[in-house]
C-alpha positions in Angstrom: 24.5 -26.4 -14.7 24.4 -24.0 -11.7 23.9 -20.2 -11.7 24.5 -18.0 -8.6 24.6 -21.2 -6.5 21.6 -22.5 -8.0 21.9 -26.0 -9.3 19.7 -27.0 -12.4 15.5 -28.1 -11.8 14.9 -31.4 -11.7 11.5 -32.0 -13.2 10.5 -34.4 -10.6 10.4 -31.8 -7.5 7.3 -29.8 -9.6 4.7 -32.2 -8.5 5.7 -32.4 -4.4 6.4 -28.7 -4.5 3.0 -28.5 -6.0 1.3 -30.9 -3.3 3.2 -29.0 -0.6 1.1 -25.9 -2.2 -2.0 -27.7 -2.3 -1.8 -29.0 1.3 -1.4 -25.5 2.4 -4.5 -24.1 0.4 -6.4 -26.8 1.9 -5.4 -26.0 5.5 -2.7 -29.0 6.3 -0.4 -27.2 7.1 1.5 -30.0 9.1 1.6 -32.1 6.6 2.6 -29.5 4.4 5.6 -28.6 6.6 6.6 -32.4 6.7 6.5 -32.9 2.6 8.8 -30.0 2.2 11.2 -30.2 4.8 11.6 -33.5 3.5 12.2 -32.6 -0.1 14.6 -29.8 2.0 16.5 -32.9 3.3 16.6 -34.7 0.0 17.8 -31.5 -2.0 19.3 -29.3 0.4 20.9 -27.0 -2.4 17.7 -26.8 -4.4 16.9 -23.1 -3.6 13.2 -22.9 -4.7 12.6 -26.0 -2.3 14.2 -24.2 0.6 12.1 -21.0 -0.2 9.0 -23.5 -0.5 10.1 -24.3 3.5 11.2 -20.9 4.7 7.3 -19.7 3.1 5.7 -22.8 5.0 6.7 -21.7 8.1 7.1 -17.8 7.7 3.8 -17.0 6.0 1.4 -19.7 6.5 2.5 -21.0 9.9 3.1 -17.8 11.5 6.8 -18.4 12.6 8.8 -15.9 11.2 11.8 -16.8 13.5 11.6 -20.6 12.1 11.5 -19.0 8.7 14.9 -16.8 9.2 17.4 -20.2 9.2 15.7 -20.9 6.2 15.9 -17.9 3.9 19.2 -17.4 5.1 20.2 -20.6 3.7 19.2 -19.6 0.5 20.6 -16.5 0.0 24.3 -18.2 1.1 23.6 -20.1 -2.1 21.8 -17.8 -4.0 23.1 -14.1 -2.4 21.1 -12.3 -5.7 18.2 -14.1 -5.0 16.1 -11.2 -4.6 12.3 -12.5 -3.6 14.1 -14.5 -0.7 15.8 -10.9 0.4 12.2 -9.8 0.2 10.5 -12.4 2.5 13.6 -12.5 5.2 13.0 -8.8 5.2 9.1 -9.4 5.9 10.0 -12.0 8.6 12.6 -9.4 10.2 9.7 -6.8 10.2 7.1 -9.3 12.3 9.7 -9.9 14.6 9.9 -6.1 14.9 13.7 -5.9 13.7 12.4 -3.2 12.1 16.5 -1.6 11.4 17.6 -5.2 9.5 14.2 -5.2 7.9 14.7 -1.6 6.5 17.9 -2.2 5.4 17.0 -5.9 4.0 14.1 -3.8 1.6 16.5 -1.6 0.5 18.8 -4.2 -0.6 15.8 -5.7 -2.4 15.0 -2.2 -4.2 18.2 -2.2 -5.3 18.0 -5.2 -7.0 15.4 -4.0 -9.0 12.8 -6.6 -7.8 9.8 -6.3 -9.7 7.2 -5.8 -7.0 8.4 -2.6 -6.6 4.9 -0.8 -4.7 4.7 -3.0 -1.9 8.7 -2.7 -1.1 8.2 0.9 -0.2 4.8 -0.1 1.7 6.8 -2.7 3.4 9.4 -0.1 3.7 7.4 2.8 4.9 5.5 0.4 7.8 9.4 0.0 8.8 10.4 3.3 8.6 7.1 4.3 11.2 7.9 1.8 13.7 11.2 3.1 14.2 9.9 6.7 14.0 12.0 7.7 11.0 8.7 9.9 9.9 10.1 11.6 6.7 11.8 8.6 5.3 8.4 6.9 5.6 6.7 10.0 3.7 8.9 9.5 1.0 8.4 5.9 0.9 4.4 6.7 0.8 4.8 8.9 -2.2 7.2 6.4 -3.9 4.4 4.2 -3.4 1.8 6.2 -4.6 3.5 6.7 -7.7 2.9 3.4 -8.5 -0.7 2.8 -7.5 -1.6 7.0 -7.9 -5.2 7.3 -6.1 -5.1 4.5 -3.9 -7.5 5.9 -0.6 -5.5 3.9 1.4 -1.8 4.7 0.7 -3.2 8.5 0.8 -4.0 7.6 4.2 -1.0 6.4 5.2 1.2 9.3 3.9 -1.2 11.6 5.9 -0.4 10.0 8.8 3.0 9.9 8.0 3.2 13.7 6.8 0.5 14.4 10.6 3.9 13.1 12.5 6.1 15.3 10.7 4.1 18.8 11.2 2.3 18.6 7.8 -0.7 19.1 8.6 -2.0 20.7 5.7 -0.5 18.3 3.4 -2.1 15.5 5.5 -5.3 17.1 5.0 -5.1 17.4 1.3 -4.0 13.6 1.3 -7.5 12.6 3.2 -9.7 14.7 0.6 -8.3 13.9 -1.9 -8.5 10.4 -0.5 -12.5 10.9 0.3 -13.0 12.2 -3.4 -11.8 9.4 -4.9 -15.2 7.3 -3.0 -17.9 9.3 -4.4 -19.7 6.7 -6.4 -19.0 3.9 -3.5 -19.0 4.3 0.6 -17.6 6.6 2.3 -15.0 5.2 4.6 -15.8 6.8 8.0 -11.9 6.4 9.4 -11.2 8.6 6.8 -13.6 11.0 7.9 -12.6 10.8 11.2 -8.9 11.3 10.5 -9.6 14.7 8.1 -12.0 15.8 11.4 -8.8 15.0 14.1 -7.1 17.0 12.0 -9.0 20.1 11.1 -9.9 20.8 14.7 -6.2 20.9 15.8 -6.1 24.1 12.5 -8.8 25.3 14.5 -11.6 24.4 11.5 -14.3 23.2 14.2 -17.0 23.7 11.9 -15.0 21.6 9.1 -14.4 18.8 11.9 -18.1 19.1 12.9 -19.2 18.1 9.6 -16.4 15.3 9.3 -17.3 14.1 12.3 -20.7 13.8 11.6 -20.5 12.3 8.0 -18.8 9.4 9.4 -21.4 8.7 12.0 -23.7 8.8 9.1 -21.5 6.6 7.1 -21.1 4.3 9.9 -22.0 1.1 9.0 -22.5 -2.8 11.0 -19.0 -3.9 11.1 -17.3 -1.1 11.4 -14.9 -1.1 14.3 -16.7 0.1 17.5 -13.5 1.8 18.6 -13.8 4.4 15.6 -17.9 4.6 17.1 -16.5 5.7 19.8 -13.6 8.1 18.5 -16.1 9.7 16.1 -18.6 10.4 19.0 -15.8 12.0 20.9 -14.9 13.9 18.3 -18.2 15.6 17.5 -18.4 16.0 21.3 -14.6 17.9 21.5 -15.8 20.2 18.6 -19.0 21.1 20.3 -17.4 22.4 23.4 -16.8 26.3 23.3 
C-alpha cells in the first residue's frame, strides 16, 4: 500500500536504519553516510530512508546544503510530511535563507506538527535575523506559552521586545527571568542585560547593583567577553 507517496515499510530496512543510527552515536559518521545512501540507492522511494540521509548530512555532518536535495526529495513524495518540512526549514536557516526558512516553519505550524515550542523558537531566531523584531516577539511569547518560565526564552523576548522600544517590558522579562533562579545560580548575562538596560531609563543605581551582582555571580567558565561587558558596565554607571 502507499499513502501520500509513501510506499509500505519493509521490515528488513529497521536493522540498517538502526546501524546507520548507531554509527552516528559512535562517531562514524562516514560510514554512516555510506550505509544510508546505500539503502537511499536501494529504496529510493522509501521516505524515512531518505530522511535517515538528508539527517546524516544536515545535522550530524554539518552540510546543510548536501542536506537540501535530500529533504526535497521527500517532500515531492511525501508533500505532508511535516518533520521533513521542519528540518529543510532548519537547513534553510544555517544557510542563512532566513525568508524560505520562515516561511518553510510556518508551513510546518500549520500542519499542526507536534513540536510546536521549538517551531516558534526556530521561527523567532528567523524572524531576528531578518530584523522582523515584532514578528519575533510574538513568536517568543507563542513560545513561552508552551514552556511559561523558561529564563531563557524570557531572555530572548527581551531582546526581542529591547529592538522594538520596549524597554520596560524587556525589563520585566529579565526579572522575572532572574526570579525564577533564586534557589540555583544566578546567571550573570542576565544580570548584565537587566543593567544595559536600566541605565539607558536612566536607573544608574539599579544598573550599579546589576552590574555588580553579576561580577559576584561570575563564575570559571563564564565567557570572558561578558567579564569584560560587566566591568564596563559598572564603569559607564560610575561616571557622573
Amino acid at each position: 500500500m502507499e499513502r501520500n507517496g509513501r510506499q509500505a515499510w519493509p521490515p528488513e530496512l529497521s536493522e540498517p536504519l538502526r546501524e546507520v543510527d548507531r554509527l552516528r552515536r559512535g562517531g562514524r559518521y562516514t560510514s554512516a553516510l555510506a550505509l544510508a545512501r546505500k539503502l537511499a540507492d536501494a529504496h529510493p522511494e522509501q521516505v524515512r530512508v531518505l530522511v535517515e540521509v538528508g539527517l546524516t548530512l544536515g545535522v550530524w555532518g554539518g552540510q546543510p546544503a548536501e542536506a537540501l536535495p535530500w529533504f526535497d526529495r521527500v517532500l515531492a513524495l511525501a508533500p505532508g510530511h511535516a518533520a521533513t518540512r521542519y528540518y529543510r526549514s532548519l537547513a534553510l536557516a544555517r544557510l542563512g535563507r532566513h525568508a524560505e526558512a520562515v516561511e518553510g516553519f510556518t508551513q510546518v505550524e500549520a500542519a499542526g506538527f507536534r513540536k510546536a515550542l521549538v517551531v516558534h523558537m526556530k521561527r523567532a531566531e528567523s524572524l531576528g535575523a531578518l530584523g522582523r523584531w515584532v514578528e519575533a516577539e510574538a513568536d517568543w511569547t507563542a513560545a513561552l506559552a508552551e514552556d511559561p518560565g523558561n529564563s531563557w526564552l524570557l531572555q530572548q523576548r527581551a531582546q526581542a521586545r529591547t529592538r522594538v522600544g520596549r524597554t520596560e517590558a524587556a525589563e520585566q522579562d529579565l526579572t522575572t527571568a532572574l526570579e525564577a533562579q533564586v534557589d540555583e545560580a544566578v546567571d550573570p548575562e542576565l544580570l548584565h542585560a537587566r543593567g544595559v538596560l536600566r541605565l539607558g531609563r536612566g536607573d544608574v543605581a539599579g544598573a550599579r547593583a546589576d552590574f555588580d551582582a553579576g561580577l559576584a555571580a561570575f563564575r570559571v567558565g563564564d565567557p570572558p567577553v561578558l567579564l569584560d561587558a560587566l566591568r564596563q558596565g559598572l564603569r559607564d554607571a560610575r561616571q557622573p
